[in-house]
Structures are given as C-alpha cells and as structure tokens.
Phi, psi and omega in degrees: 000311183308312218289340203266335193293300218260351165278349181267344175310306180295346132318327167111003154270182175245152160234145177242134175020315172232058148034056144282149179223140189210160210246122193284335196251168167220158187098209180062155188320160168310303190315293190314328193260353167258337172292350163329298200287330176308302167312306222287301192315311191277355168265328167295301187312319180310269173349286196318315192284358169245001155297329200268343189275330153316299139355294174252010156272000155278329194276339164331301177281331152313296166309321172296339174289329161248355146290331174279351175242353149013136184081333189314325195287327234238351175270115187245164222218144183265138154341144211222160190251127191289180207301316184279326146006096171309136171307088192264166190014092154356070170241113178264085183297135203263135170307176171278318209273356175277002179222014169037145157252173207297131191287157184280148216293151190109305183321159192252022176251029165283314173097347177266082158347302187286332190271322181308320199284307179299335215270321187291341190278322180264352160263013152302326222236018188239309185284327188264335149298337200262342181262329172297326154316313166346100183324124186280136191182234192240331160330285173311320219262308157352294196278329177279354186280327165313307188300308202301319191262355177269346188281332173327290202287320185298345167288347166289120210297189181064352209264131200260148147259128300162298209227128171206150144197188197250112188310163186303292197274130161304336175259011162245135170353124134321073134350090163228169193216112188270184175181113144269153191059178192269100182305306160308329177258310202326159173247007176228090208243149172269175148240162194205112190226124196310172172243238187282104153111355187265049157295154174323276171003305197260327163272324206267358151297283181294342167266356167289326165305316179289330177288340179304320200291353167272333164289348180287308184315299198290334191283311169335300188293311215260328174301321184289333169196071145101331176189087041242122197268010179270101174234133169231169189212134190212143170251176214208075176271037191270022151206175183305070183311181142240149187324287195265183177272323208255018177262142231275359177298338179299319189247044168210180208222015192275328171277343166285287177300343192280278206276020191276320167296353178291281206308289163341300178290021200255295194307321176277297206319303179320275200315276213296324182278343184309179201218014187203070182293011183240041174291184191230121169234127165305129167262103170255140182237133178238107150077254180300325168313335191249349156281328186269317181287318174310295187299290179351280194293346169269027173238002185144303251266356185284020149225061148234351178261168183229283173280134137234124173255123181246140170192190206058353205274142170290040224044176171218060192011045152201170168265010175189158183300348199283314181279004181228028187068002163256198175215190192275010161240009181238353187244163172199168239201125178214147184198174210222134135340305176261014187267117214252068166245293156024299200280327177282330176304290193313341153274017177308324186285331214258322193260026189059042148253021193071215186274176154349102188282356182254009176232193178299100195270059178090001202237158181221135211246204194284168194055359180123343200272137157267131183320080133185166211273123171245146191228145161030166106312060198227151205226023189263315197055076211282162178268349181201104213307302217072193164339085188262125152295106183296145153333128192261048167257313215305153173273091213289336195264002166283312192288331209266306189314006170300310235077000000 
C-alpha cells in the first residue's frame, strides 16, 4: 500500500489522510488537466485496492488465529514445578518445541484431506470476491483467469485443493497445488511439477486431469504386481514459470532457484501431514520444471523423495545423481529424439547447469545401462509423457514405487 501512496507522490500528486488523491500542479492545456484528472482517478483507484487487500489479509490472519487458538480460555493446567523445583507425582514441563501449536486452517499439517480441502476452498471463493473488485485491466483478467482454472481443475472427480494463496502483490500468480486421491493416507504419492508456460491460468485444469490419468496408470502397475493400488497424485503449480520456450527467464535459473525452496518446503509439509510412514514419494520435473526440481533435491529435498523422473529437461543442475542426493537406481532421465528442449539442453554445461538434461548424464546403473528411462516418439514436448513403455534396463520397481 505504502509502495501504490509513493508512485502517485512521485508523480507529483497528494494523497490525503483518507487516501484521496489530488494533482499538485497547476496550468497546462484543458487535453492536459484532464489526462491529470485521469492519472489522479487511477492511483486513487489503485490505493484503495491495496488498502482493501491489506484489510482482508488482516482480517484473513485474524480468523486463522483465532480458529488455531479456539478453546484456550477453557483449558486449564496442573501446576507445573519450576526449573529449580523437584518434580512431584511425574509432572514434567514439556518443551515447547515438543508440542507445536495447531497449524492454520488450509495448512497440511493436520493431514485431514476434507479440512485442508474446505479450508483452502473457501479462501478461494474469498480471493475471488476481493479480485472481482479489482479495476479492470490485466492485473484482473489474470488473477480471475487464476481462480477460473483451479475452480476448473476441482471438477476432476476425487480431486482436492491441498494448497492455495493469495499473493502479496495481485499482479503476482495465485499458487495452488491440486491432489487426487489422499496424499496423507496413500501408500504411494507423485508430485509433479510444470514447466515453461505452467502458470496456474494455463495449466493446473489440464494438469489435475493428467494426474489423475496417471494415477489410474500407476494403479494399473501396481495391481500387476502385487501392490498397493492406494495412490495419490498431485499436481504442484507453486511458482512463477517463464512464459515462453523463447523467453530470455528460460535461459537463466533464476525463476527455478526463486522456487525451488517453495517446492522443498511443499514437500516437508507433505511429508509431516501424512498418516502413513512407510509411504512412498515420488518426483516428476518436467522441462524448466525439471531445473527446479534438481536444485530443489540438491538443496535437501532427496530426502523427501523415494523417486525421481526428470524429462524434458534443460538440464538439472548436475552431473551425476549423486550430486542430487540420489542414485542409480532411484533418479531417472526421459527424453525424445524430437523433443525440441534437446537443442537448449545442450547448452547446460555452458550455463552452469550441469549436464544435458537430454542425455546420459554420466553415471551407470545396473547391467551396464545408463540410469535412464526411453520413451516414445512424441514431438509435443508433452507435461505428462502418460502410458510408457520402460527402457528395457530400466529399474521397473522404481518406477512403479513412484506411485
């Protein structure tokens, strides 16, 4: 709000106490004092919508607060023995860090699929009052074409929203994150994370539809041998792509290293709500997605993971699995003949991204084989290879232990 106050000063208007805005100069043409009164009208408009979005991320954090502490006045505590104190009848004061306090509605670390689901649904339906409001202009059509595709993406049956939030700045992405089937109970879950152009607006409709169709595919797999058909799949629209194949965000790491810590932290959330610790997790990185997904596991997150498949990729920042915490029998590597991320991948080695994301990156798996998977022909440079045939090297129970 301060930052929308001081571009209209600096324009050369006043704002006043209740954020009127009036024009400092005086003279120039009628044509002039009137594109004036425009500017003035449109920096007024502006103020108000980020005093109101300011508003409602107060009364926002109020309500989460005071659904997490609900109950408090009414609990009462047995005398507790201070530091110096003898312990009496083995009442022992509990660390803090041993009790967490309850995390906020939407958040995942209750682990309860239907609340995470409500809670997150209805700041949905919150955000899309507070943005219809909006002045119309690309800011708006933006954030509601945001909304449109997560209302979208949720018609896919079984399918949860897990994540959502409402951006500082209204002219940054609305983040969501989708999940068919229950990711907290599953004994098997992917994460799946777009590439070049895989904004909420353009992707997260069509990509909740393909995981389901991946979870039907895993379930397939997993029936044929022997086991456990509890799968969820999820898709993971939590930063900022670049727009094009041809945009100069493509050939830096910068929108990739912004999110990679997004994606870790998704991933521990993920991890601390299950209800199933001997679950299994999956990685899919798809083309910029797969830059990201790579700093990500060399920054921690391969030990949140069981698997990972990287494809499409432009690289992933190494040179062996080794460097991303994994090994030759848990990362994998899928790529096309024709796929034309093939010609920017080959500069990986030039831009510090480790090797070719579209070749052998150096490492050797069982029999002799380089740890990775070939697929198809396709010339699409698809976000969800769908039903593959493995390399027949390939380690098959990795792949199927994806989920």
């Amino acid at each position: 709000m301060l930052d929308a106050v001081s571009d209209a000063r600096r324009d050369g208007f006043a704002v006043g106490e209740d954020y009127t805005v009036t024009d400092r100069s005086t003279g120039g043409s009628r044509q002039q004092r009137a594109a004036r009164l425009g500017q003035a009208q449109g920096h007024a408009d502006f103020i108000r919508h980020r005093v109101g979005a300011l508003l409602a991320t107060d009364r926002d954090i109020a309500t989460r607060v005071s659904a997490a502490t609900q109950g408090l006045d009414e609990l009462a505590f047995e005398d507790v023995p201070g530091v110096d104190t003898p312990a009496e009848d083995g009442v022992q004061a509990v660390d803090f860090r041993q009790a967490p306090p309850p995390g906020a509605p939407g958040g995942m670390s209750s682990g309860d699929i239907d609340a995470i689901d409500a809670a997150n649904r209805a700041l949905l339906q919150d955000m899309l009052a507070e943005y219809s409001r909006l002045p119309d202009g690309q800011v708006k059509t933006d954030r509601l074409a945001d909304i449109a595709a997560i209302q979208e993406a949720l018609r896919v049956p079984d399918s949860h929203l897990i994540y959502v939030a409402r951006p500082d700045d209204p002219a940054d992405m609305i983040p969501a994150v989708t999940a068919v089937g229950d990711p907290f109970t599953a004994d098997h879950v992917s994460v799946t994370v777009p590439g070049v152009s895989g904004t909420t607006r353009q992707t997260i409709a069509t990509m909740t539809q393909e995981t389901r169709g991946l979870r039907e595919e895993a379930r397939v797999i997993a029936h044929s041998v022997g086991e456990s058909e509890n799968v969820a799949t999820i898709a993971w629209v939590g930063y900022q792509p670049p727009p094009v194949l041809a945009s100069w965000n493509t050939v830096d790491d910068d929108l990739a290293q912004a999110g990679a810590p997004k994606l870790e932290a998704f991933l521990r959330d993920l991890q601390a709500g299950s209800h199933n610790p001997g679950h299994t997790t999956a990685l899919f990185g798809h083309s910029y997605g797969s830059l990201l997904s790579g700093i990500a596991l060399k920054d921690g997150a391969s030990s949140l993971v069981d698997n990972a498949v990287l494809y499409g990729s432009p690289g992933f920042d190494a040179t062996s699995p080794a460097k991303l915490g994994m090994n030759d029998h848990n990362f994998f590597v899928m790529t096309t003949p024709d796929d034309p991320i093939r010609y920017p991948a080959r500069l990986a080695p030039l831009h510090g991204w480790g090797s070719d994301g579209a070749d052998t990156i150096g490492t050797v798996g069982r029999q002799g084989t380089p740890a990775r998977v070939g697929i198809r022909p396709q010339r699409d440079h698809r976000r969800i290879p769908g039903p593959l045939p493995l390399h027949p090297s390939a380690d098959r129970r990795g792949i199927h232990s994806a989920g």
